[in-house]
N, C-alpha and C positions, 0 to 999 in steps of 0.2 A: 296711351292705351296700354294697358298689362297686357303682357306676351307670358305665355305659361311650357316650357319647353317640354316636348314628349323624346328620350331618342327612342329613333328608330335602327337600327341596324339588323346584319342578319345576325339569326338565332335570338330575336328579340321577341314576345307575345304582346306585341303593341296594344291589342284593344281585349287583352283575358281580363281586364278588370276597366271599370270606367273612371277609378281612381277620380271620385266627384264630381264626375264634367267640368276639370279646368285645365288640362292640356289645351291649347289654341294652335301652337308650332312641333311642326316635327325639328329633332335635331340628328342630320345625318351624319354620318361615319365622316365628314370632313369637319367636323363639330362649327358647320353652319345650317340656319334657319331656310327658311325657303327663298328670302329675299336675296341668299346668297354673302348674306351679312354674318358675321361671329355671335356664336348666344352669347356670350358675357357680355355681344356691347346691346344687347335687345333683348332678350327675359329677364325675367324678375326671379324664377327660381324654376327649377329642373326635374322632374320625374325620371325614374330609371327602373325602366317593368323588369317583370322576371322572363325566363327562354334559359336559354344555355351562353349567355355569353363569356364563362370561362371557355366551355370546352370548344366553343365556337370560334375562340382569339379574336373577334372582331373588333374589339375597344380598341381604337386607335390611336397613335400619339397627339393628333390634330382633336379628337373628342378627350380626350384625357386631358390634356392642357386646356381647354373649354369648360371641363367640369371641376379644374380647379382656379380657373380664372372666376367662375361662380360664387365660390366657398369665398374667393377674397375679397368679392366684393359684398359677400354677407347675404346673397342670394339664398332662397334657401332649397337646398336637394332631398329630395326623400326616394331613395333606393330598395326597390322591393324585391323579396327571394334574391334572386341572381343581378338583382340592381344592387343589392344590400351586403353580396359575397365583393361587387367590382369593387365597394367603397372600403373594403375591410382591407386588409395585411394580404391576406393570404388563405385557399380552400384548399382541402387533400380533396380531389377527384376521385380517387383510387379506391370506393366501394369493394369492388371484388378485386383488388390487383393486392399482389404480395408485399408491395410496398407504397408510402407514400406516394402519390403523383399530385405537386402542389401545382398551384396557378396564383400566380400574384394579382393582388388586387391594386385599386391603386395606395392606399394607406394612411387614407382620411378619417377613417374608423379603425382606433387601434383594437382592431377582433380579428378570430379565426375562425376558420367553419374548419369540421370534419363532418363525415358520415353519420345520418340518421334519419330514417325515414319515417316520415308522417303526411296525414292527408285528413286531417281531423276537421270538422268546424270546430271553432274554439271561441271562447270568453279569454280576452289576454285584460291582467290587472296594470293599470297604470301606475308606476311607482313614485315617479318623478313627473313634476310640472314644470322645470326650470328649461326647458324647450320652447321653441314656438310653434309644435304641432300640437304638446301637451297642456299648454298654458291653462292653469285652472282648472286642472280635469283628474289629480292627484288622486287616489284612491278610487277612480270609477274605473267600469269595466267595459274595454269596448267587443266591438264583434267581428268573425270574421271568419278564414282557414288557411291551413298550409296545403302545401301543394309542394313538398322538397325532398330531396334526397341528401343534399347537406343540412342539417340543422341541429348538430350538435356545438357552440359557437360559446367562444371562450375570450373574455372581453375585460379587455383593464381602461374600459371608456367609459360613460356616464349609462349605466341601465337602467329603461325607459319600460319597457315592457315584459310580463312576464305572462306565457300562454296555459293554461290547464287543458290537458290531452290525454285522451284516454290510450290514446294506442302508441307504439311507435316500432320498427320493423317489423310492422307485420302480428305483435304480438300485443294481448290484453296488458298495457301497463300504464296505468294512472299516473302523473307525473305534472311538478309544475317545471315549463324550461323559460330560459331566457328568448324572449323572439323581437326585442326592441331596444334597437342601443344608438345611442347619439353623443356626438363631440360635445367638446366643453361649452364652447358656442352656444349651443344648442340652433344651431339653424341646418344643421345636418342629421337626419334618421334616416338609419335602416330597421328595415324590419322583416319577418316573416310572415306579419299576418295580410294575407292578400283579402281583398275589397274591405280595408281599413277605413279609407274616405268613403268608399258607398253607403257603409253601416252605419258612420259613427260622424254626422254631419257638422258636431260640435267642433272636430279636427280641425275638418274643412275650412270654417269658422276663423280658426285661429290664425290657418295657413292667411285667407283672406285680408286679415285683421294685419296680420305681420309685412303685408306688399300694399295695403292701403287701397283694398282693391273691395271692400264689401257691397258698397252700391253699382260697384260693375260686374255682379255675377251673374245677374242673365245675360248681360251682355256677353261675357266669358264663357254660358253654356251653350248660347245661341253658336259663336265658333270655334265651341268645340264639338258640336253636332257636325257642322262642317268639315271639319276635320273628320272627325270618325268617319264620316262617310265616303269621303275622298281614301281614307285610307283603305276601306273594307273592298273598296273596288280592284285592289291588287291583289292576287292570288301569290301568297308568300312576301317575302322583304327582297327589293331590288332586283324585281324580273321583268319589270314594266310587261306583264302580263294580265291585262285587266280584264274583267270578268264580264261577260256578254249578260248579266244576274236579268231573270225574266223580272216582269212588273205585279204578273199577277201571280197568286200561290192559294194552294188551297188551304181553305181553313181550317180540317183534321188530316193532317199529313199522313201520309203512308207511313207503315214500318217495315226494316228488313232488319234480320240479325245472322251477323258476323258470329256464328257458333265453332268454337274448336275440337278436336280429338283429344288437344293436349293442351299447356303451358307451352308458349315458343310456338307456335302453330304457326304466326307471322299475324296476327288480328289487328296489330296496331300498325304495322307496315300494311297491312292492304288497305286495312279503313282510311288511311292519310290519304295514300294515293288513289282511291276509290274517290275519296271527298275532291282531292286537287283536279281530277277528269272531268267529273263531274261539273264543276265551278266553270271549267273551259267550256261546257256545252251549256252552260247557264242556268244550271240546275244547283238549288242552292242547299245543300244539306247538311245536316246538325248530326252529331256522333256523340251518344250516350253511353255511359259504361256502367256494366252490371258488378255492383257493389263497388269499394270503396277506392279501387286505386286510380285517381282520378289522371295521375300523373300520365297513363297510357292515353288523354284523351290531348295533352298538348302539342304532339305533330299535329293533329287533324286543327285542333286551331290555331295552329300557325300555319297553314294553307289558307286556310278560310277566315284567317281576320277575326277572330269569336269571342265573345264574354265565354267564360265558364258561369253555364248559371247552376241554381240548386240540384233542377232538375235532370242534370249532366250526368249524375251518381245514383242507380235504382237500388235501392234497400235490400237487402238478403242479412236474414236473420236481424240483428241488433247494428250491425256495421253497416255503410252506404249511407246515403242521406237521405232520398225521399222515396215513398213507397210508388209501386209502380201504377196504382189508380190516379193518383196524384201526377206522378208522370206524363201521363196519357191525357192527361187535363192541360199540364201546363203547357204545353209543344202547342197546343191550339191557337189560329192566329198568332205566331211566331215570324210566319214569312217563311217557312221550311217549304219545299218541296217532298221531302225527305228527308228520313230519322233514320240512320244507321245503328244499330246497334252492337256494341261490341262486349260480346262476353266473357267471363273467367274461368280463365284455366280449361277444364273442359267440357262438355256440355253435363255430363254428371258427375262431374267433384262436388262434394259436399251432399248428393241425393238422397241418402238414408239416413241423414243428419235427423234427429228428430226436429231442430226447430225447421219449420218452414215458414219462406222458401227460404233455399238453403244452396242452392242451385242455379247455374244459367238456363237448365232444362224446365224449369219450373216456372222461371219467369217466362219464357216464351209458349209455355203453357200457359200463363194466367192472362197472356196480353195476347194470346191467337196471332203471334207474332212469327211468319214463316222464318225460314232457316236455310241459310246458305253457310254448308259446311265445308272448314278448311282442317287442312290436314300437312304438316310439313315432313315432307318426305325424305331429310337427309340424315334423321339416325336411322330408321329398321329398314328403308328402304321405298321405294313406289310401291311394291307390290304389297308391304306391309302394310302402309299405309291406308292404301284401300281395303283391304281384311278391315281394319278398323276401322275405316269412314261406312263401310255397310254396318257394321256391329253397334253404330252409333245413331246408324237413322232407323236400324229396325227397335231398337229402344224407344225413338222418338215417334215413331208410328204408332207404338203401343201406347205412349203418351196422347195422341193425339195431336202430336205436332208435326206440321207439315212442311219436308225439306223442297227447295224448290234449287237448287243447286249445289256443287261443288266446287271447290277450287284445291286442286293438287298445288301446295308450292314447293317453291325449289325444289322444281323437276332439272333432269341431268337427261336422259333418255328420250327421245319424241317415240321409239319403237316400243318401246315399255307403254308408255304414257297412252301408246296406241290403243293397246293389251288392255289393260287397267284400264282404260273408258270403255271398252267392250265389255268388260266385266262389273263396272260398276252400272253402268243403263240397263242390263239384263235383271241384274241383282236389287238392284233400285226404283226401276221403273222409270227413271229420268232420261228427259232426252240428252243426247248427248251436244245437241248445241247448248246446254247448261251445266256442261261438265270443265273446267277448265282446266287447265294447266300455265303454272306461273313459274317461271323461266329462275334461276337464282340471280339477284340485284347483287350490284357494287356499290357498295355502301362505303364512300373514303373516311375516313375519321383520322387522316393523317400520322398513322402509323401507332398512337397511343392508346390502345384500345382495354380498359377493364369491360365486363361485361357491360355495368351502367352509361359509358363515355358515349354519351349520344349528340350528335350536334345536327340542330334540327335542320337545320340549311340542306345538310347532305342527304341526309333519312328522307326529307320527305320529295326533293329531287329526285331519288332514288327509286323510291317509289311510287311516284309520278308518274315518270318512264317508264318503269314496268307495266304498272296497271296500262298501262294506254300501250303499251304494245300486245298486251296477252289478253286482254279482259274487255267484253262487249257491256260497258259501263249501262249504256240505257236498258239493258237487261234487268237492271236494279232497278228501277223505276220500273219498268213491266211489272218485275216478281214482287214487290212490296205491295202491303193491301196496310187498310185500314184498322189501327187496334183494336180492340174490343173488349173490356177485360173482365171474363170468367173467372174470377176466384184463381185459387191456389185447391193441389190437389193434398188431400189428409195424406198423412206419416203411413197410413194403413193403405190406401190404396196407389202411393207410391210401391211398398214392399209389395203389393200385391202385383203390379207390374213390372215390377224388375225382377222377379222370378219366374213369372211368366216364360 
């Protein structure tokens, strides 16, 4: 019977992609299957998702000698994003740091990552078919996306794939890059393009072709359904914390949105551990982000066990992925309870952009989507901060959009924080059992910290704990209501409201 190896370890996004339905076995940080047995003497070939396991360190010597015991026996590995950095030489971490911060990979793939962000769907060309992922497939073009922060990657190995992307830091720039490189063998890829096997079933195909497994692919999807299920049951990687997940769900899910004052506000730390509370009371909810940086949505599924689907990315202007009618369509019969939404930057950066929407203030205008605003209180201050969480919802009053909470984080004062919810229920009309205050988390990252060094294990730990000691979780389910989506407002009567 073909055994198909998934590892799992922490800082791992075991199920962000279904990588074809042919995962069957987990492989754990001991680099054994579940029977307790060694994958090299029991799989036929290895998957390695993406997460942070550079900055994570969890690749162990016992999985590392596993995932070369693989390669010798001609098994074949295909290492994705951060599967695709462990198999390389070597990544600089060190985005925002003054100097390199390398992490060795193990060096099955003679490449290197450095820094470069992108988050594109993309067409990558196949250049090479001398692989057994690519066999025969030379000049087509398969489908898919990035999702990285490393991906500028420099390669004296066999280059397999190359990505067309419109964007990268952040900025309008056309470009083709290398996202697929393979040993001489060829029974080793990495790559950058994530849901390569969902899109592009020819792949698949080959993979099958190459382990002599093609008339046992239902059989192979049937336990991998299995498996994904068994897996999704755990809240996080190795907390044996299994999720109480209700049976029934409603069919047009509620929405709430995670709105900021700023950039840094804390939206992607509360929504993780909002999602991980939540999961413990059996409330199963999905976290959407407004426009394109998708990258902020993988703490919350790495709580929650989650594909990233299309519909993960709401549309503003030309960037993001799917418009937010479409949105509000696809979440339907999902199995959601609730739809978190998290938005960028602040609720009106980008508002008097002519193109619309342009805005997170405009999508939760067009989707009648309520608002729970956060605000992080450790540059101007608490009392600042609240000055500008009122300046932000009487804007959104005049929109017509309706806040149904706060949340103060990294608060320092409870006697301030007293002050400041007297002032903001008066000012706001809100009661103040919906005004919160979030405590500042300890976030370990083990002393090497650029601003990017995120190891998911600890973030969303981190934020776990917090939310569940400061934050009346089922409150979010109260205040969520159902989308509804009214249009976008004109360029003209935006201005006319913000002058107002």
């Amino acid at each position: 019977m073909t055994k198909i190896g998934i590892v799992e370890v922490k800082g791992i996004l075991t199920l962000y992609e279904n990588f074809g339905h042919l995962p069957t076995n987990i492989v754990k940080a001991d680099g054994t299957i579940e029977n307790g047995k060694k994958a090299h003497e029991e799989v036929d070939g290895l998957i390695i998702p993406g997460g942070t396991l550079l900055e994570s360190e969890t690749m162990t010597p016992e999985l590392a000698e596993e995932i070369n015991l693989i390669n010798d026996n001609d098994g074949f590995i295909l290492g994705m994003c951060a599967g695709f950095q462990i198999l390389a030489k070597h990544t600089d971490v060190g985005r925002n740091s003054p100097v390199p911060i390398i992490r060795d990979g193990l060096g099955l793939l003679d490449v290197t990552f450095g820094p470069l962000i992108n988050t594109n769907r993309v067409n990558a060309d196949i250049v090479d078919d001398t692989t057994i992922f690519t066999k025969g497939l030379k000049g087509e073009q398969v489908k898919g996306f990035h999702c990285h922060t490393y991906g500028n990657i420099e390669s004296n190995d066999k280059n397999v794939l190359y990505s067309n992307i419109e964007r990268s830091n952040y900025k309008y720039k056309p470009q083709r890059i290398l996202s697929g490189v393979s040993n001489k063998k060829g029974n080793i890829l990495g790559t950058t393009v994530h849901d390569l096997l969902d899109n592009n079933p020819a792949v698949v195909n080959n993979i099958l072709e190459y382990i002599d497994a093609v008339d046992e692919y239902e059989d192979i999807k049937r336990r991998n359904k299995e498996l994904s299920d068994k897996v999704f049951k755990e809240i996080a990687i190795e907390t044996n914390n299994i999720a109480p997940l209700r049976k029934q769900h409603p069919d047009n899910p509620p929405m709430i949105m995670l709105m900021g004052t700023g950039s840094e506000s804390g939206k992607t730390f509360l929504a993780s551990g909002i999602v991980g509370a939540l999961r413990e009371k059996g409330i199963h909810t999905y976290v959407i982000k407004v426009g394109p940086d998708i990258r902020d949505l993988s703490p919350s599924l790495y709580v929650n066990k989650e594909k990233l689907h299309d519909y993960a990315s709401i549309q503003i202007s030309n960037i993001g992925w799917t418009p937010l009618e479409q949105v509000i369509e696809d979440v339907k019969g999902k199995g959601y309870d609730l739809v978190l939404v998290e938005g960028v930057m602040s609720a009106a950066t980008g508002l008097l952009n002519k193109k619309t929407p342009f805005s997170t203030a405009e999508v939760a205008y067009a989707g009648n989507i309520p608002v729970i605003m956060v605000s992080s209180v450790n540059k101007g201050g608490i009392e600042t901060a609240a000055i500008d969480i009122e300046a932000h919802i009487e804007l959104l009053n005049k929109m017509n959009i309706e806040t149904k909470g706060i949340i103060l984080n990294q608060t320092y004062d409870p006697n301030i924080v007293e002050e400041v919810t007297e002032f903001l229920s008066n000012k706001t009309g809100l009661d103040k059992d919906n005004i919160w205050s979030i405590s500042k988390a300890k976030v370990e990252n083990k002393g090497r910290v650029p601003e990017d060094y995120l190891q998911l294990e600890n973030f969303t730990e981190a934020a776990m704990n917090v939310v569940k000691k400061d934050l009346d979780v089922m409150k979010f389910v109260e205040l969520a209501q159902q989308p509804e989506f009214r249009g976008y407002l004109s360029y003209e009567e935006i201005c006319d409201l913000y002058k107002k």
